[in-house]
The first five atom37 places (N, CA, C, CB, O) and aatype in JSON, in Angstrom:
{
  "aatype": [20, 20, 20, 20, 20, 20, 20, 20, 20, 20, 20, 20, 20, 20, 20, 20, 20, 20, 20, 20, 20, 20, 20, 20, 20, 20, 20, 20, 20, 20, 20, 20, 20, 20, 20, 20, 20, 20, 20, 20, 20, 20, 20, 20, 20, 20, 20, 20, 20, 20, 20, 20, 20, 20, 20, 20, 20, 20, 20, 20, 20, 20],
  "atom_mask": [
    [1, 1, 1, 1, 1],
    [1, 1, 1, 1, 1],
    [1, 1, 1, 1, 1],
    [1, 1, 1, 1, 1],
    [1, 1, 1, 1, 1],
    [1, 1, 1, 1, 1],
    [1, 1, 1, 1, 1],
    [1, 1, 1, 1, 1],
    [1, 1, 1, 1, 1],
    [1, 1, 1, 1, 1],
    [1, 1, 1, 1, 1],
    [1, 1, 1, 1, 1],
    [1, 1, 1, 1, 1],
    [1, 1, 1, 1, 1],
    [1, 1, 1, 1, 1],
    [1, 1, 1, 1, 1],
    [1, 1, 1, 1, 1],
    [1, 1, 1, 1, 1],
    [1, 1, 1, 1, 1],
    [1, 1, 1, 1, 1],
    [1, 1, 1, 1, 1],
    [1, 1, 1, 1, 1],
    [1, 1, 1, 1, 1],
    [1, 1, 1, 1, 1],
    [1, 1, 1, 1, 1],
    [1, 1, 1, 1, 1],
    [1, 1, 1, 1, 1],
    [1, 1, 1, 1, 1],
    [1, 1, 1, 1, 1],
    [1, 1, 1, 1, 1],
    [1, 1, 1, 1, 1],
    [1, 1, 1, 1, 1],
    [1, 1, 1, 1, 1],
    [1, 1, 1, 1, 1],
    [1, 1, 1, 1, 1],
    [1, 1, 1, 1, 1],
    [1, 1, 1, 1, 1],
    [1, 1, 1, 1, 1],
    [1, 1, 1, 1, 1],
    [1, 1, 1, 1, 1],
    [1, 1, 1, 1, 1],
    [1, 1, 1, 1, 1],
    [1, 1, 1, 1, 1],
    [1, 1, 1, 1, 1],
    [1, 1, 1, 1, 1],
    [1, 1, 1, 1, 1],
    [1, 1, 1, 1, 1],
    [1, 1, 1, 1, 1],
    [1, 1, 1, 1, 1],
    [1, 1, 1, 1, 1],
    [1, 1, 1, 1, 1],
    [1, 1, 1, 1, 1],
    [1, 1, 1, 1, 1],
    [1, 1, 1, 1, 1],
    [1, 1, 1, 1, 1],
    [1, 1, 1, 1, 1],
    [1, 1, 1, 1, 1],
    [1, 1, 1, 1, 1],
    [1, 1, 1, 1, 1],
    [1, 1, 1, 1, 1],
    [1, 1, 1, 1, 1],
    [1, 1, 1, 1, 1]
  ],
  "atom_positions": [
    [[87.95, 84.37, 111.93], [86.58, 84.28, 111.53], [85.67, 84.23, 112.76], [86.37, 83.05, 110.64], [84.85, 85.11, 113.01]],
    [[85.89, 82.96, 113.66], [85.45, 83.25, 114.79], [85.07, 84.67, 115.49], [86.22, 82.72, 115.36], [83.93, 84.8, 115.92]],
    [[86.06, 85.79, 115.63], [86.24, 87.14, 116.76], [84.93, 87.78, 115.59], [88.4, 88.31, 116.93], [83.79, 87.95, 116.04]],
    [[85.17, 88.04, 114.36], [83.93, 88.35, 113.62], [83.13, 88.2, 113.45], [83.75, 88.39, 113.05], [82.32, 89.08, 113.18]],
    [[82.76, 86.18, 113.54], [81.11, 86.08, 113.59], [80.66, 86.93, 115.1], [80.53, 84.14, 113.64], [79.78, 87.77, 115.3]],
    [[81.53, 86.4, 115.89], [81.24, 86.97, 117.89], [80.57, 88.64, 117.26], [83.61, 87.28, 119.44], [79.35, 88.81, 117.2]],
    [[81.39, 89.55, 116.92], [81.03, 90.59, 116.44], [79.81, 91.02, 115.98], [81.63, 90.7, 115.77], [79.03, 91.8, 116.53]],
    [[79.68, 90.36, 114.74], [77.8, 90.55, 114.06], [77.04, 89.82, 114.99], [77.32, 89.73, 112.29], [76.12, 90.54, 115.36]],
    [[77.01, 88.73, 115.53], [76.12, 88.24, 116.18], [76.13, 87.78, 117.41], [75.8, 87.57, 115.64], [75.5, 86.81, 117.83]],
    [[77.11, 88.73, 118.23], [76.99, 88.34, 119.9], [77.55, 87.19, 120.27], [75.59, 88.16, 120.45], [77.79, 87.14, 121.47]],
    [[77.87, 86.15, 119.58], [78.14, 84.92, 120.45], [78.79, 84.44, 119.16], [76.76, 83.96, 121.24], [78.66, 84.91, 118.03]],
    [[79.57, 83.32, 119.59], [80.56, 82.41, 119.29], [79.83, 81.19, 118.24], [81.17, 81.82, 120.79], [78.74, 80.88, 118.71]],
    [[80.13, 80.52, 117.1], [79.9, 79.99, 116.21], [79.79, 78.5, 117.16], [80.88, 80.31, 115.02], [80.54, 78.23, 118.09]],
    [[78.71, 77.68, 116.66], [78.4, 76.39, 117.29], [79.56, 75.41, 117.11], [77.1, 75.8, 116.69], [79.77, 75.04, 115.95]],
    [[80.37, 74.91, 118.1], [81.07, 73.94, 117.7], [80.46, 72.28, 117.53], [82.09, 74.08, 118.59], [79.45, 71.83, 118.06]],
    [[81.42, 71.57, 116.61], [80.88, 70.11, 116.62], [82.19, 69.35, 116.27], [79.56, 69.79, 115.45], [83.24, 69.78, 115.81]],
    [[81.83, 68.12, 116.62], [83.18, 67.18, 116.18], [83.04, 67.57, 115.14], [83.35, 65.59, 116.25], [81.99, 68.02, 114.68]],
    [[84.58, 67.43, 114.32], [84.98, 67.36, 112.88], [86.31, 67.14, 113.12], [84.69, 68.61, 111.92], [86.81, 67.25, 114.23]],
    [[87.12, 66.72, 111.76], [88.46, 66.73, 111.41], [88.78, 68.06, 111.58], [88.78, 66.21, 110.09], [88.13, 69.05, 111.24]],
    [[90.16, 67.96, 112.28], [91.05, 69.01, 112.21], [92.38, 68.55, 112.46], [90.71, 70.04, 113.08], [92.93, 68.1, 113.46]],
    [[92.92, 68.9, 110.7], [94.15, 67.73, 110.41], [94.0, 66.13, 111.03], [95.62, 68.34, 111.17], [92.9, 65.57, 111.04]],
    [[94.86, 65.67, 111.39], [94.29, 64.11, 111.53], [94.01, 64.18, 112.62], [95.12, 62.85, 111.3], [94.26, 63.13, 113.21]],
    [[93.5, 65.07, 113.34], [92.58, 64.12, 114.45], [91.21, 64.91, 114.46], [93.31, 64.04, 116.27], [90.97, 65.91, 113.77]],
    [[90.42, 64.35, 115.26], [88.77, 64.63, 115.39], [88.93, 65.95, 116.72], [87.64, 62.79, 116.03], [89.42, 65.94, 117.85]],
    [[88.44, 66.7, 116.13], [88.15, 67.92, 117.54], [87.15, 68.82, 116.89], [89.73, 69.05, 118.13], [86.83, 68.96, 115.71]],
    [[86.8, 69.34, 117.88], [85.36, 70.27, 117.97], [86.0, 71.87, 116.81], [84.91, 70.88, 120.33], [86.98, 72.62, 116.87]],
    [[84.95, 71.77, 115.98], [85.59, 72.92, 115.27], [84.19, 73.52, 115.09], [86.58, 72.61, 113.81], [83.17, 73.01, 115.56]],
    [[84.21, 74.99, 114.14], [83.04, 75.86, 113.84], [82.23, 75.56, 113.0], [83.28, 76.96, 113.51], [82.65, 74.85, 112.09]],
    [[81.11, 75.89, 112.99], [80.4, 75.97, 112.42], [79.94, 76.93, 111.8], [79.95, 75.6, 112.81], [79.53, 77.96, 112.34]],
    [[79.98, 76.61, 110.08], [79.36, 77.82, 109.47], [78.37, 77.43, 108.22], [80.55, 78.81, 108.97], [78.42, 76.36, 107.61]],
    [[77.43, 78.55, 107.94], [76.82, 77.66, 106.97], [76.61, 78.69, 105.67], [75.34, 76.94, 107.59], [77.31, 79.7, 105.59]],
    [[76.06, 78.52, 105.11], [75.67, 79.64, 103.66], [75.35, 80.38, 103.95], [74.81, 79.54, 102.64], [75.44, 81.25, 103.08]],
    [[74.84, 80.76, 104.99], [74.28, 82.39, 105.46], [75.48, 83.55, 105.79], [73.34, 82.26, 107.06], [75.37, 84.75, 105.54]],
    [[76.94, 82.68, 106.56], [77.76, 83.06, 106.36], [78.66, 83.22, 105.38], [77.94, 82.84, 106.89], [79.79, 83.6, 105.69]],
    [[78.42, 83.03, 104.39], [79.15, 83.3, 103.34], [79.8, 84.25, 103.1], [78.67, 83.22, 102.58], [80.93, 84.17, 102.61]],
    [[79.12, 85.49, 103.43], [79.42, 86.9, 103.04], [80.67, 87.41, 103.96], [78.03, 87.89, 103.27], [81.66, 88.05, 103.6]],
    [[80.33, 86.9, 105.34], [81.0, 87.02, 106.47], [82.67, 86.47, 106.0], [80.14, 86.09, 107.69], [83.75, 87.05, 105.83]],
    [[82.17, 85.03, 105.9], [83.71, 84.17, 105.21], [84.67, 84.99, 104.16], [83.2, 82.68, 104.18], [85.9, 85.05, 104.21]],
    [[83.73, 85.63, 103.12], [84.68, 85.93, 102.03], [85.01, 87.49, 101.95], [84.06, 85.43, 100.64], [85.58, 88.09, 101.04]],
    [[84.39, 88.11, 103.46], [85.17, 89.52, 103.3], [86.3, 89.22, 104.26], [84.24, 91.02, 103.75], [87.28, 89.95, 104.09]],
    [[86.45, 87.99, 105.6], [87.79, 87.9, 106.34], [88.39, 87.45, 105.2], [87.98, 86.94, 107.69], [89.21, 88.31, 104.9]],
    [[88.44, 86.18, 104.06], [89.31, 85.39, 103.33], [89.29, 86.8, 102.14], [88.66, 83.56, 102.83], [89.4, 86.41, 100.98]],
    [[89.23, 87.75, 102.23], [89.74, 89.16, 101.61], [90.45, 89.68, 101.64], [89.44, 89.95, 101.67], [91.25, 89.95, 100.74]],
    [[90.38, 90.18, 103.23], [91.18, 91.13, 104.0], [92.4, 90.03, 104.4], [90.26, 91.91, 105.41], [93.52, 90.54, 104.48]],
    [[92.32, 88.84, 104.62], [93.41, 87.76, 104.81], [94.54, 88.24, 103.24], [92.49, 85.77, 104.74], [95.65, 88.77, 103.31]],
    [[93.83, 87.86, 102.03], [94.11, 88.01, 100.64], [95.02, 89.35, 100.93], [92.67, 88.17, 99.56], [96.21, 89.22, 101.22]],
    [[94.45, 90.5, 100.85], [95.29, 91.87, 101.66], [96.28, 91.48, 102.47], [94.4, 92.79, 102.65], [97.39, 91.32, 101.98]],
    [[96.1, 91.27, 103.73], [97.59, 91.72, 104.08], [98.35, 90.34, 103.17], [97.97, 91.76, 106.17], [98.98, 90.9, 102.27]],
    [[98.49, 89.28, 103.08], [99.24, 88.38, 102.95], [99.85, 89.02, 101.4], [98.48, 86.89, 103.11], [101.06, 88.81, 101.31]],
    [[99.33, 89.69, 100.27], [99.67, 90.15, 99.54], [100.7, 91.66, 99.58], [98.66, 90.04, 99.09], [101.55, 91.99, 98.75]],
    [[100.34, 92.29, 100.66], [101.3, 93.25, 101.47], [102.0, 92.79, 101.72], [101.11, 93.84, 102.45], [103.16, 92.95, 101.36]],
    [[101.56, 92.03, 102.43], [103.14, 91.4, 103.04], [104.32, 91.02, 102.24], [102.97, 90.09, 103.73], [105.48, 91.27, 102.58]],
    [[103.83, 90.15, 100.7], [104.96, 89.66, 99.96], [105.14, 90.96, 99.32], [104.76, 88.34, 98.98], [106.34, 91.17, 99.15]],
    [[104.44, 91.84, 98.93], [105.52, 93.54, 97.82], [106.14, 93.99, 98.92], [104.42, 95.35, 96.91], [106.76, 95.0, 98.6]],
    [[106.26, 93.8, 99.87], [107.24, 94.43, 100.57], [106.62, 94.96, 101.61], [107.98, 95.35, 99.86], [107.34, 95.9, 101.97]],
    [[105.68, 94.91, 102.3], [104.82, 95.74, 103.23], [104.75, 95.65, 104.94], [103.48, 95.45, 102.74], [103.99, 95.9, 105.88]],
    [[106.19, 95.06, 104.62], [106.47, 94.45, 106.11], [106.6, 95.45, 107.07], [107.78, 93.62, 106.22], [107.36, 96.41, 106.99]],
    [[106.0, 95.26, 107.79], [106.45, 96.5, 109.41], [107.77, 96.18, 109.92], [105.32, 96.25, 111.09], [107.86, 95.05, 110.4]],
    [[108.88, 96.93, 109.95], [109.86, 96.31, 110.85], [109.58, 96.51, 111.8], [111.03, 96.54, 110.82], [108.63, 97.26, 112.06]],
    [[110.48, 95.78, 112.87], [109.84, 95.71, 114.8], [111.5, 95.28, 115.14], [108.12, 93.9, 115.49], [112.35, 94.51, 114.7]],
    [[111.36, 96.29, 116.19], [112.54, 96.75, 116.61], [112.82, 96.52, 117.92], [112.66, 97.96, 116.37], [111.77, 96.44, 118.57]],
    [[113.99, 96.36, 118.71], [113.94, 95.83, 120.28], [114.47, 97.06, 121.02], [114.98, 94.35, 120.66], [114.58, 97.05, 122.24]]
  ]
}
């Protein structure tokens, strides 16, 4: 989400303390304006992770 907001808008999402898992560290900031932003990555996330389970695996080879 981060590399995408950087994308539309030049710069990096404001960090602030918050929880992250049990401890307190600086995380992003987003607000309702991003919304749109949020739910086309948590989409394309939805995509591959759904590829991935019918079978859509890339093999990788040595």
């Amino acid at each position: 989400m981060s590399n995408r907001y950087f994308k539309v808008h030049g710069r990096r999402p404001e960090k602030i303390p918050g929880p992250a898992g049990s401890r307190i560290d600086k995380v992003a900031v987003y607000t309702e304006d991003d919304r749109p932003l949020l739910e086309q990555v948590y989409a394309e996330l939805v995509d591959v992770i759904s590829s991935f389970e019918d079978g859509g695996q890339t093999a990788i080879s040595a």
